[in-house]
CHARMM internal coordinates of N, CA and C (Angstrom, degrees):
IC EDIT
DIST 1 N 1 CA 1.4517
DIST 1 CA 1 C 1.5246
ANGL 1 N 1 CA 1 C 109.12
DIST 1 C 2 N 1.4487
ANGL 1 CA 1 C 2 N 107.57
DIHE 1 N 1 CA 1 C 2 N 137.35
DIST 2 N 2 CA 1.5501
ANGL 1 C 2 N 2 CA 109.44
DIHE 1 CA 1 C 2 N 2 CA -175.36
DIST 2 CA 2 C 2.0193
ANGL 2 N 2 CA 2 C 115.30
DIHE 1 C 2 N 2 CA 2 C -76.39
DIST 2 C 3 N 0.9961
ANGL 2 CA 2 C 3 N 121.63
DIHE 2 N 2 CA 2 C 3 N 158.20
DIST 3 N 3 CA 1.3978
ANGL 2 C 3 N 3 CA 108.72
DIHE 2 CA 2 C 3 N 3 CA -154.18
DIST 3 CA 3 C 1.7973
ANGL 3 N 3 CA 3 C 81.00
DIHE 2 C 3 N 3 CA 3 C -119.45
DIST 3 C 4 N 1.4251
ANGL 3 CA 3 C 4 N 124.16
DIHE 3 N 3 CA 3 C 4 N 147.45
DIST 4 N 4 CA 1.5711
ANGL 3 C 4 N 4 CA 130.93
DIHE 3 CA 3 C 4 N 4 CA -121.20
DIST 4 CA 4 C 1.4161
ANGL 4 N 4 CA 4 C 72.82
DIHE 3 C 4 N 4 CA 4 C -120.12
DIST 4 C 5 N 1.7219
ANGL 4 CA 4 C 5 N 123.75
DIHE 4 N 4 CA 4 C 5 N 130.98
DIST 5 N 5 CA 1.0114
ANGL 4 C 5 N 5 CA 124.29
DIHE 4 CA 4 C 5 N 5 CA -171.16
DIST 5 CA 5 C 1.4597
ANGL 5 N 5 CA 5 C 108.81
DIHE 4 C 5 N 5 CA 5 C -76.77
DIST 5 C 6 N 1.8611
ANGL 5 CA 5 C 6 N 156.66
DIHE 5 N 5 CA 5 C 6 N 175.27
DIST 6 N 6 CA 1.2076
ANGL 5 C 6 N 6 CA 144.58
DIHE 5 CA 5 C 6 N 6 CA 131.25
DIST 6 CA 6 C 1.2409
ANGL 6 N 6 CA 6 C 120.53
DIHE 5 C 6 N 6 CA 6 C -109.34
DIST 6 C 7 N 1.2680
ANGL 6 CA 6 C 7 N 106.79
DIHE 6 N 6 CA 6 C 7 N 157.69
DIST 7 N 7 CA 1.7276
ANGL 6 C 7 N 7 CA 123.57
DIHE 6 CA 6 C 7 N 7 CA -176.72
DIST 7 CA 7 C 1.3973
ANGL 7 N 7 CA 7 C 115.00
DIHE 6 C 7 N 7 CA 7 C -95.03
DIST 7 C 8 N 1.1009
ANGL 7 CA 7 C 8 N 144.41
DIHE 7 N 7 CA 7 C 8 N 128.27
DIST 8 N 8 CA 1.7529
ANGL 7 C 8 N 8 CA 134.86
DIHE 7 CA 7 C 8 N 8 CA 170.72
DIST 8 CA 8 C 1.3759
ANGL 8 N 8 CA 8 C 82.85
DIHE 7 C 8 N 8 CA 8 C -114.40
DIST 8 C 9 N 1.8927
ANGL 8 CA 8 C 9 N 98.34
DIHE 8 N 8 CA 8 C 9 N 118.80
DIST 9 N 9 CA 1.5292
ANGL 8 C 9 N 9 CA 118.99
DIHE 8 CA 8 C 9 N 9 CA -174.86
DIST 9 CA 9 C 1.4767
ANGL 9 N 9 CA 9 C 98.29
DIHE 8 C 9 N 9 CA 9 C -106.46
DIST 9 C 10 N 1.3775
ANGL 9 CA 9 C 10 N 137.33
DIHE 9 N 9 CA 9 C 10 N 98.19
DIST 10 N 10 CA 1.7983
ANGL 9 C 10 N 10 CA 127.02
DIHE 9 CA 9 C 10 N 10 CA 156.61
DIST 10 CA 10 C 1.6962
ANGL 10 N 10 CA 10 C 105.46
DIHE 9 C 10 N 10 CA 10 C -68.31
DIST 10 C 11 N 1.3885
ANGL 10 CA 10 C 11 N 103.92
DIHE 10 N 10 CA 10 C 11 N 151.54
DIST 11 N 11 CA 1.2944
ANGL 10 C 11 N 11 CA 110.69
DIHE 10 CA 10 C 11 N 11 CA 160.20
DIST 11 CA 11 C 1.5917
ANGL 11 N 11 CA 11 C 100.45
DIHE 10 C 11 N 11 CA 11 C -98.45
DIST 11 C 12 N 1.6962
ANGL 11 CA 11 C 12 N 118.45
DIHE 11 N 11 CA 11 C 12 N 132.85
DIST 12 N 12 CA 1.5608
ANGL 11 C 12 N 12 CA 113.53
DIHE 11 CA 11 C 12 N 12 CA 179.75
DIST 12 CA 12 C 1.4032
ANGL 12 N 12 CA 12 C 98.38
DIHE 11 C 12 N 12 CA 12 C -114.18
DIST 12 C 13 N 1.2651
ANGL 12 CA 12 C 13 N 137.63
DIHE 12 N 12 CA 12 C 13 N -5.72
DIST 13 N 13 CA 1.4929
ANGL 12 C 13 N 13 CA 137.51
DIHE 12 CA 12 C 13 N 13 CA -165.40
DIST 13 CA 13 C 1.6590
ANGL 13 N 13 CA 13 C 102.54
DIHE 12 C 13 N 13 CA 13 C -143.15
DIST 13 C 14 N 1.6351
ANGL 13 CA 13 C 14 N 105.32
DIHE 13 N 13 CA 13 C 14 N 129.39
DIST 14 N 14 CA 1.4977
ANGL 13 C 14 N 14 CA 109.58
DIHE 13 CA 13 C 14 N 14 CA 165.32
DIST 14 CA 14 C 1.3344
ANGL 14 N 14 CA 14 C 121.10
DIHE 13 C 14 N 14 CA 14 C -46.88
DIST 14 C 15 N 1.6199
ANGL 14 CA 14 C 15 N 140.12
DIHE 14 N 14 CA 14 C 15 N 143.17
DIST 15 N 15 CA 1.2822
ANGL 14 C 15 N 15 CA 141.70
DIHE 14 CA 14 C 15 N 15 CA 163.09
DIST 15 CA 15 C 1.9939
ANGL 15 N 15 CA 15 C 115.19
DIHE 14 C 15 N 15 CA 15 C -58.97
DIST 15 C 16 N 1.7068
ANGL 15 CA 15 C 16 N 91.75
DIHE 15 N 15 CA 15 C 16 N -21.45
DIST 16 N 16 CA 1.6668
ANGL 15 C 16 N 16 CA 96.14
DIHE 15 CA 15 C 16 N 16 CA 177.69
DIST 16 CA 16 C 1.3566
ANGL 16 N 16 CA 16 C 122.77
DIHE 15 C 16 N 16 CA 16 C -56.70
DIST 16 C 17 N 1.2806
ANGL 16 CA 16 C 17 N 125.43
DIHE 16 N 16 CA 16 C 17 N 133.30
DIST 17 N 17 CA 1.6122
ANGL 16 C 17 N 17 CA 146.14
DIHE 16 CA 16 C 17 N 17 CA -163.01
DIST 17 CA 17 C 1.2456
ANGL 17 N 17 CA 17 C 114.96
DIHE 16 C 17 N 17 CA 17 C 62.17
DIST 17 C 18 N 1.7583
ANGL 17 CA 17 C 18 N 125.47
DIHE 17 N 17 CA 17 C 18 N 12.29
DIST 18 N 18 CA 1.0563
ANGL 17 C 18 N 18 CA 103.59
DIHE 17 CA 17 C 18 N 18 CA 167.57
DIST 18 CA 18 C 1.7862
ANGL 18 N 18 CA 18 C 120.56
DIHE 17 C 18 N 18 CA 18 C -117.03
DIST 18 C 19 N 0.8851
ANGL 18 CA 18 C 19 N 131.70
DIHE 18 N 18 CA 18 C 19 N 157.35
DIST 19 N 19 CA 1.9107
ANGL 18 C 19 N 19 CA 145.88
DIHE 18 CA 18 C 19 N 19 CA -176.34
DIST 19 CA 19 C 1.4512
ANGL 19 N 19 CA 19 C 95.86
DIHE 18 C 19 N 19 CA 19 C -25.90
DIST 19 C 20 N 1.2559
ANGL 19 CA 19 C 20 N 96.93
DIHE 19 N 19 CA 19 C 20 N 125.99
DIST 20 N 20 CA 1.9184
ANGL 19 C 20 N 20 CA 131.63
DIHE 19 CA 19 C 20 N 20 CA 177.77
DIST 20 CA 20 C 2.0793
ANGL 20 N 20 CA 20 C 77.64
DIHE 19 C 20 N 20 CA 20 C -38.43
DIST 20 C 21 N 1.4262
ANGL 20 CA 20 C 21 N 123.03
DIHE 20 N 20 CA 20 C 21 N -88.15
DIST 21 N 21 CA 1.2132
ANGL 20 C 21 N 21 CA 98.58
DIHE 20 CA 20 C 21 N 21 CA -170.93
DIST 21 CA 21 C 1.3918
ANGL 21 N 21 CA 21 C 154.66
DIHE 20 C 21 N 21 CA 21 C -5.10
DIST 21 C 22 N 1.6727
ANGL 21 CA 21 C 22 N 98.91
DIHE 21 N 21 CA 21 C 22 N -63.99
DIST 22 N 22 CA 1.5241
ANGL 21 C 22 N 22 CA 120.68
DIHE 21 CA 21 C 22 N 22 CA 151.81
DIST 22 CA 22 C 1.5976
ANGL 22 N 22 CA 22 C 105.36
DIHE 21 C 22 N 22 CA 22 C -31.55
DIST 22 C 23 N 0.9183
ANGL 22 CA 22 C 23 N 99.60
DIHE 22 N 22 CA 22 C 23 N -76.60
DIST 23 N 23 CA 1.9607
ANGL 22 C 23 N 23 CA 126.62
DIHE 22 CA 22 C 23 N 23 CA -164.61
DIST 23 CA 23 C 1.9974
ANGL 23 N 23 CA 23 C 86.84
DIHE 22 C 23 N 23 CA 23 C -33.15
DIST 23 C 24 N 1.3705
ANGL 23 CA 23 C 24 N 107.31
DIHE 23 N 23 CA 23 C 24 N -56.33
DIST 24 N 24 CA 1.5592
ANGL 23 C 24 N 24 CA 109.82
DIHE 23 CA 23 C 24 N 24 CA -147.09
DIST 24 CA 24 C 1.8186
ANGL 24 N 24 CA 24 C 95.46
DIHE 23 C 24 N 24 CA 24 C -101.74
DIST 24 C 25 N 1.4388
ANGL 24 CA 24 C 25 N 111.03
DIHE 24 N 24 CA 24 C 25 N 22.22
DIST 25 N 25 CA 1.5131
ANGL 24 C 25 N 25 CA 117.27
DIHE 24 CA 24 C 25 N 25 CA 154.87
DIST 25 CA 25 C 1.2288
ANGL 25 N 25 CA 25 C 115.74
DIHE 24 C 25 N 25 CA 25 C -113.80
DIST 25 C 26 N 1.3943
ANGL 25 CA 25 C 26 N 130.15
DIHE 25 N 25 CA 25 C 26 N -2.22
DIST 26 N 26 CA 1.0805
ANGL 25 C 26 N 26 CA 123.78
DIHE 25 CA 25 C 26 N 26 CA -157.97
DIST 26 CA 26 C 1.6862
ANGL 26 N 26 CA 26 C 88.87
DIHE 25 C 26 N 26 CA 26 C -112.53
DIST 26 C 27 N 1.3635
ANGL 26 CA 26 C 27 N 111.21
DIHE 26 N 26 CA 26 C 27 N -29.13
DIST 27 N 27 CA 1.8725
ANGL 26 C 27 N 27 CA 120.13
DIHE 26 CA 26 C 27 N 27 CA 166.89
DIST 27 CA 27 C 1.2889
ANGL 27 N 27 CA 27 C 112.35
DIHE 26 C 27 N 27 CA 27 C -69.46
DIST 27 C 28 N 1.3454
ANGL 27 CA 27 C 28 N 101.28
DIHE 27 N 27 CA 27 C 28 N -25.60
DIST 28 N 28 CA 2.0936
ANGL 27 C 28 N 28 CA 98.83
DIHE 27 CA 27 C 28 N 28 CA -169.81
DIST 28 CA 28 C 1.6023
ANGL 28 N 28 CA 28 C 87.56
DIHE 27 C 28 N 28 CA 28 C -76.74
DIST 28 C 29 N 1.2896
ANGL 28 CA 28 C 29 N 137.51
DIHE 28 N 28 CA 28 C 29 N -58.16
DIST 29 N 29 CA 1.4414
ANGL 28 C 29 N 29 CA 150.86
DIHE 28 CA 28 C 29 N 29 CA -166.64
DIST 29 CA 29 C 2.1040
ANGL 29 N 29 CA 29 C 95.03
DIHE 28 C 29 N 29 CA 29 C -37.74
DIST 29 C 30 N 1.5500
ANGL 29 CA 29 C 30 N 85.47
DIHE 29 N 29 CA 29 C 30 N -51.49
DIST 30 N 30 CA 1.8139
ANGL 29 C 30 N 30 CA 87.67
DIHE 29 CA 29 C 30 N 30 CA -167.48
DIST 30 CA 30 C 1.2784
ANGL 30 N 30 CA 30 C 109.62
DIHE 29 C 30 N 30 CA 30 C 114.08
DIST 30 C 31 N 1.4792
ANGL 30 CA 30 C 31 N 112.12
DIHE 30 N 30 CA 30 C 31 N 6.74
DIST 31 N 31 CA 2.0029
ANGL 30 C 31 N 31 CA 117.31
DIHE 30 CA 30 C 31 N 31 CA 177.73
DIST 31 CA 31 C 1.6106
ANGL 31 N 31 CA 31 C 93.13
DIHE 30 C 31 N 31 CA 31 C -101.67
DIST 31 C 32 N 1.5877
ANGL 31 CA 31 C 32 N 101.16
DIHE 31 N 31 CA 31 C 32 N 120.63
DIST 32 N 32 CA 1.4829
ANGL 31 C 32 N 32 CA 102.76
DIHE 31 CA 31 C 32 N 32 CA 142.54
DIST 32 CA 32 C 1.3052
ANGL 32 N 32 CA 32 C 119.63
DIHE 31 C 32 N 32 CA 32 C -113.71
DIST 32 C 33 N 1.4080
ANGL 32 CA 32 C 33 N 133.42
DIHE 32 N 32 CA 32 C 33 N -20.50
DIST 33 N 33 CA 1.6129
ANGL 32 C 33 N 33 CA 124.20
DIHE 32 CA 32 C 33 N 33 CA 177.01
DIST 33 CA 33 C 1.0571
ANGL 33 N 33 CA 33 C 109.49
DIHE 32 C 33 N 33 CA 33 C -107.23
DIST 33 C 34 N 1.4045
ANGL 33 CA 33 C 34 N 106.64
DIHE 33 N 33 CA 33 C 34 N 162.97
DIST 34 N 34 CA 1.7429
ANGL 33 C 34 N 34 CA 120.90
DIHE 33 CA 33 C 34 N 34 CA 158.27
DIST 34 CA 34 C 0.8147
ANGL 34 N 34 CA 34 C 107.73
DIHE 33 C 34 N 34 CA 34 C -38.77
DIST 34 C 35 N 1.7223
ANGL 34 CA 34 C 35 N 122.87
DIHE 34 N 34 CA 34 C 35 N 138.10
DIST 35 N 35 CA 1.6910
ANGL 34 C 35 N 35 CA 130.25
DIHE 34 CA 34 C 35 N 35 CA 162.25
DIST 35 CA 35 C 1.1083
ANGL 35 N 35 CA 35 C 91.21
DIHE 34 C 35 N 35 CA 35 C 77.98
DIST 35 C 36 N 1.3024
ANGL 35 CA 35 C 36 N 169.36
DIHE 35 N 35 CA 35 C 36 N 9.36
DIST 36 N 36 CA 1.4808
ANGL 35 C 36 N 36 CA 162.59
DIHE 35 CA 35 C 36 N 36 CA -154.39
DIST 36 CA 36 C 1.9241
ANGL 36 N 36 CA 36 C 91.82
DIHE 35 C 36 N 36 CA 36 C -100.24
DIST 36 C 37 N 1.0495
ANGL 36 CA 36 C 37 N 100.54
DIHE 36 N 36 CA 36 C 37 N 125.75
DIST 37 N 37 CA 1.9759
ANGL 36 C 37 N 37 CA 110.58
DIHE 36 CA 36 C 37 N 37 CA 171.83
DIST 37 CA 37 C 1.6995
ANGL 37 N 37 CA 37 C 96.20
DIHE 36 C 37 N 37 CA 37 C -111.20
DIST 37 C 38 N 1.2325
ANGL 37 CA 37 C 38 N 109.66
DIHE 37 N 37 CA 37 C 38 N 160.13
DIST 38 N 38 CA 1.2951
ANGL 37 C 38 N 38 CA 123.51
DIHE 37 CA 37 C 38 N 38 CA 174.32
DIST 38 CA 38 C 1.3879
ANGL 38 N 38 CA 38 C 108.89
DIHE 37 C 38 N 38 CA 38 C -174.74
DIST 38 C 39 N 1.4327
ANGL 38 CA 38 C 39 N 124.77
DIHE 38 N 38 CA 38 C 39 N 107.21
DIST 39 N 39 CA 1.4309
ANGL 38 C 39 N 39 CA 151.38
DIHE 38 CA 38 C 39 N 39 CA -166.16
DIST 39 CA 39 C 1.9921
ANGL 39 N 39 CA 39 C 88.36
DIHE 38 C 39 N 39 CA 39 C -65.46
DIST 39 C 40 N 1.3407
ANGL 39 CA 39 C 40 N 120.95
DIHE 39 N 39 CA 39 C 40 N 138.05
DIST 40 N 40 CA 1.3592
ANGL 39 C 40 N 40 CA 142.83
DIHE 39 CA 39 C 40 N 40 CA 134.65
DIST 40 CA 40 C 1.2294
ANGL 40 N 40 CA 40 C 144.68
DIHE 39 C 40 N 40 CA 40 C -136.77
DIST 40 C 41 N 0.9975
ANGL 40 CA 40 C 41 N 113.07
DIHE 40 N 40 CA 40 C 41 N 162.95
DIST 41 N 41 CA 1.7042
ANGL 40 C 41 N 41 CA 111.42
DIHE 40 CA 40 C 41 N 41 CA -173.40
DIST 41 CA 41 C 1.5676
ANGL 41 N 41 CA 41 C 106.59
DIHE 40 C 41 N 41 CA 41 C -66.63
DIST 41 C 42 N 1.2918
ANGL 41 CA 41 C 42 N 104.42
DIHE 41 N 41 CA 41 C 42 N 152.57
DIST 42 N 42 CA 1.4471
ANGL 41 C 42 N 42 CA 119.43
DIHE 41 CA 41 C 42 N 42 CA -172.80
DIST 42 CA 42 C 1.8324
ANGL 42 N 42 CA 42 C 101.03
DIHE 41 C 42 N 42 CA 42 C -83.69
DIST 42 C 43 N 1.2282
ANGL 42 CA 42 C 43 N 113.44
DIHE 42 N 42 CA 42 C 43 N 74.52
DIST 43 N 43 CA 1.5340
ANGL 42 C 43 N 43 CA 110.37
DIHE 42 CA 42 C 43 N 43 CA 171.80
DIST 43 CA 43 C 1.3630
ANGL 43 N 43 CA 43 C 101.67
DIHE 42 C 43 N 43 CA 43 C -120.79
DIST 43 C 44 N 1.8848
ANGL 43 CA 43 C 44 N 109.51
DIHE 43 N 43 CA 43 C 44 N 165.06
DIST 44 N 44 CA 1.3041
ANGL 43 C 44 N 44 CA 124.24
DIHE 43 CA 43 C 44 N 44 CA -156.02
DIST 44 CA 44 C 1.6641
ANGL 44 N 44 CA 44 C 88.25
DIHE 43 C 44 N 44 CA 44 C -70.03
DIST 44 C 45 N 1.3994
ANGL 44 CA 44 C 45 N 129.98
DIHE 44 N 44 CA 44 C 45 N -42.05
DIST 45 N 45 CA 1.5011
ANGL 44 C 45 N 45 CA 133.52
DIHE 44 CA 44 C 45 N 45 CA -164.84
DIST 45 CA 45 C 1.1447
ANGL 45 N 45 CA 45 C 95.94
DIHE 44 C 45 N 45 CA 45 C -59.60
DIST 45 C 46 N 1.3828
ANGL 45 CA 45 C 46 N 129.45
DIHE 45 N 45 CA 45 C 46 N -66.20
DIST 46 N 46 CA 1.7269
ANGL 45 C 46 N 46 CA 120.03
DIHE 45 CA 45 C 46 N 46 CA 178.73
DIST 46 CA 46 C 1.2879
ANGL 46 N 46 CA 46 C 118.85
DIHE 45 C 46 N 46 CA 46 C -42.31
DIST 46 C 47 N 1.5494
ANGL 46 CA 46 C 47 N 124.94
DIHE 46 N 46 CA 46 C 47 N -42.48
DIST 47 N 47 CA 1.3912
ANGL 46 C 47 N 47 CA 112.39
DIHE 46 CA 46 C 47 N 47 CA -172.98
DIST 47 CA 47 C 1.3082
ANGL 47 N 47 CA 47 C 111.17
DIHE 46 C 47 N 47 CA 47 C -91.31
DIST 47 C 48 N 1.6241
ANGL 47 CA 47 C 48 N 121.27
DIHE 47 N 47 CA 47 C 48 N -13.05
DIST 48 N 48 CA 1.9391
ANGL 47 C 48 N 48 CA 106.34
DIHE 47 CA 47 C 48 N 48 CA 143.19
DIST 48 CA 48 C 1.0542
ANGL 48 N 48 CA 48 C 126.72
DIHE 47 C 48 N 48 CA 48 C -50.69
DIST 48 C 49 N 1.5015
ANGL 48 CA 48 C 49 N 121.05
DIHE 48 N 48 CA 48 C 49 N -32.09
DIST 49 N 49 CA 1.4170
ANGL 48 C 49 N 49 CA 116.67
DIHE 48 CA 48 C 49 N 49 CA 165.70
DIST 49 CA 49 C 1.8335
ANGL 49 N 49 CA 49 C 129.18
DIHE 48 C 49 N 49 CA 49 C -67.07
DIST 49 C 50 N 1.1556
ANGL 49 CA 49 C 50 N 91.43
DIHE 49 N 49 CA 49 C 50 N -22.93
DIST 50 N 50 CA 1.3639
ANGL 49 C 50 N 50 CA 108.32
DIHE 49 CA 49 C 50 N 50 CA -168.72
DIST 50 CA 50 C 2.0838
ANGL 50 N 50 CA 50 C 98.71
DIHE 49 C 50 N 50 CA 50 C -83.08
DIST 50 C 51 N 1.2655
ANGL 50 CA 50 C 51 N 85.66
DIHE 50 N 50 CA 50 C 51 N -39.52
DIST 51 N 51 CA 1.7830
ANGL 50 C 51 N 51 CA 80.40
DIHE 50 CA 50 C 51 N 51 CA 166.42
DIST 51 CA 51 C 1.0509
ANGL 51 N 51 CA 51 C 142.25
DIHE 50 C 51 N 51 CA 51 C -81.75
DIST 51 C 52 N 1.1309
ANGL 51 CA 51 C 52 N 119.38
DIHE 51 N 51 CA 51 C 52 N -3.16
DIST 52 N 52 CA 1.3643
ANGL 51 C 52 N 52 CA 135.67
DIHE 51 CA 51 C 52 N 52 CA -177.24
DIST 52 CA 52 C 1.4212
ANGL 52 N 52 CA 52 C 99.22
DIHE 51 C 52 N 52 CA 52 C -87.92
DIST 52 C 53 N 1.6470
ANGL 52 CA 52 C 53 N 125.21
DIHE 52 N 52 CA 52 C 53 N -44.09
DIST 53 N 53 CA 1.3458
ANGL 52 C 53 N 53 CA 106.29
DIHE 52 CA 52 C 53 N 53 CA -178.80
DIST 53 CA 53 C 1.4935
ANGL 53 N 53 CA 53 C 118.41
DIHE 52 C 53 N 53 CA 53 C -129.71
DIST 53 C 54 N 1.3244
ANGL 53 CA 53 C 54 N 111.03
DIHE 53 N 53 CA 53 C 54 N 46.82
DIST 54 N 54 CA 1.7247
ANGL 53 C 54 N 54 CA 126.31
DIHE 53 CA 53 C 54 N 54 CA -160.27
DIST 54 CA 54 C 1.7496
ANGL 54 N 54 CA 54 C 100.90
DIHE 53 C 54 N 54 CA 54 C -72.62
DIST 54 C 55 N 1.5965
ANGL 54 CA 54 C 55 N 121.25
DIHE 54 N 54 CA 54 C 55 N -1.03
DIST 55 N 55 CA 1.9546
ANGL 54 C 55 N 55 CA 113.09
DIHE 54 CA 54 C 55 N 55 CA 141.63
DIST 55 CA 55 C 1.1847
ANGL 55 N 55 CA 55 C 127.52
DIHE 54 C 55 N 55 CA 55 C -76.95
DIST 55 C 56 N 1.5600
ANGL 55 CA 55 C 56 N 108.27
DIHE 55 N 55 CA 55 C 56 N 12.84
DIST 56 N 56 CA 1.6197
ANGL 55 C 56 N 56 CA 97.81
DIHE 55 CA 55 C 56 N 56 CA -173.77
DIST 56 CA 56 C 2.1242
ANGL 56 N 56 CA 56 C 101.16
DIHE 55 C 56 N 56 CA 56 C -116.26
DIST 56 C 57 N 1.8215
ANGL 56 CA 56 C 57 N 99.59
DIHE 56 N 56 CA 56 C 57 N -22.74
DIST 57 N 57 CA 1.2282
ANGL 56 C 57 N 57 CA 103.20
DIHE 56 CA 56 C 57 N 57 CA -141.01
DIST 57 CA 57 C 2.0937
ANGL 57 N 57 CA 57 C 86.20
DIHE 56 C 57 N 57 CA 57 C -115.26
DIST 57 C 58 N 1.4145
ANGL 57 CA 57 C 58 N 97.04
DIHE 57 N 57 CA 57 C 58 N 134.31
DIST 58 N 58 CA 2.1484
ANGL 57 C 58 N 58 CA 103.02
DIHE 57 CA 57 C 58 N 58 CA 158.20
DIST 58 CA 58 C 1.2317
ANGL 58 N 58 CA 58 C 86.12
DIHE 57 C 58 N 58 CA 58 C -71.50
DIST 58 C 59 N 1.7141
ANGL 58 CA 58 C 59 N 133.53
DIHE 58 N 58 CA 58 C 59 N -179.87
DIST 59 N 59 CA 1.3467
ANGL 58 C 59 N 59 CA 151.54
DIHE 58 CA 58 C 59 N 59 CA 133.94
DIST 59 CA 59 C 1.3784
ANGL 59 N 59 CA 59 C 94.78
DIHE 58 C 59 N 59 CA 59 C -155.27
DIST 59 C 60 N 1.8408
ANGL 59 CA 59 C 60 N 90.11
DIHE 59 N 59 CA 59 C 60 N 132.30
DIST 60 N 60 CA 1.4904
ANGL 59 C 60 N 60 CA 116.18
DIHE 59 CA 59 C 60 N 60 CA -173.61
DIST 60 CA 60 C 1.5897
ANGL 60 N 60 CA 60 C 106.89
DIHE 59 C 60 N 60 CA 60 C -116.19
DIST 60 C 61 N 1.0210
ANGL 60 CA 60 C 61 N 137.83
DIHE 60 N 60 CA 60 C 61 N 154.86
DIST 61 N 61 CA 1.6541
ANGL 60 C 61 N 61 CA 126.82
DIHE 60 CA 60 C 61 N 61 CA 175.38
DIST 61 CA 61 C 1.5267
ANGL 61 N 61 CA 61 C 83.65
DIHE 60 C 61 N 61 CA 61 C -114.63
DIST 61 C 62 N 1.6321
ANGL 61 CA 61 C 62 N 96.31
DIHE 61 N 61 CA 61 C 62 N 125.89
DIST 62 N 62 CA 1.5262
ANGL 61 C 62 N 62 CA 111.39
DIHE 61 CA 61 C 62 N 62 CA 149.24
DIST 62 CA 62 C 1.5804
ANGL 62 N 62 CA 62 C 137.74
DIHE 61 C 62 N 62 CA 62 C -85.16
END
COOR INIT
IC SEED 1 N 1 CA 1 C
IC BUILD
């Protein structure tokens, strides 16, 4: 069985002044502050999320 890759997501940029979208990907993720990390699974849905706003977000593969 393949062993499920994870993501360590930082937020590096505030969601302030940018599109309600932004705002409500950066909540779906589970980041609300600066510097905030939050580990996820490596699925294709996360890294749509992760593209949509990859000026706000580090992503590291663990």
């Amino acid at each position: 069985m393949a062993k499920i890759k994870t993501l360590r997501i930082t937020q590096i940029k505030s969601g302030i002044g940018y599109k309600p979208k932004a705002k409500a990907t950066l909540k779906a993720l589970g980041l609300r502050k600066m510097q905030q990390t939050v580990e996820q699974n490596d699925t294709p849905v996360i890294r749509g999320m992760i593209n949509v706003i990859p000026y706000l977000l580090k992503v590291e593969e663990v």
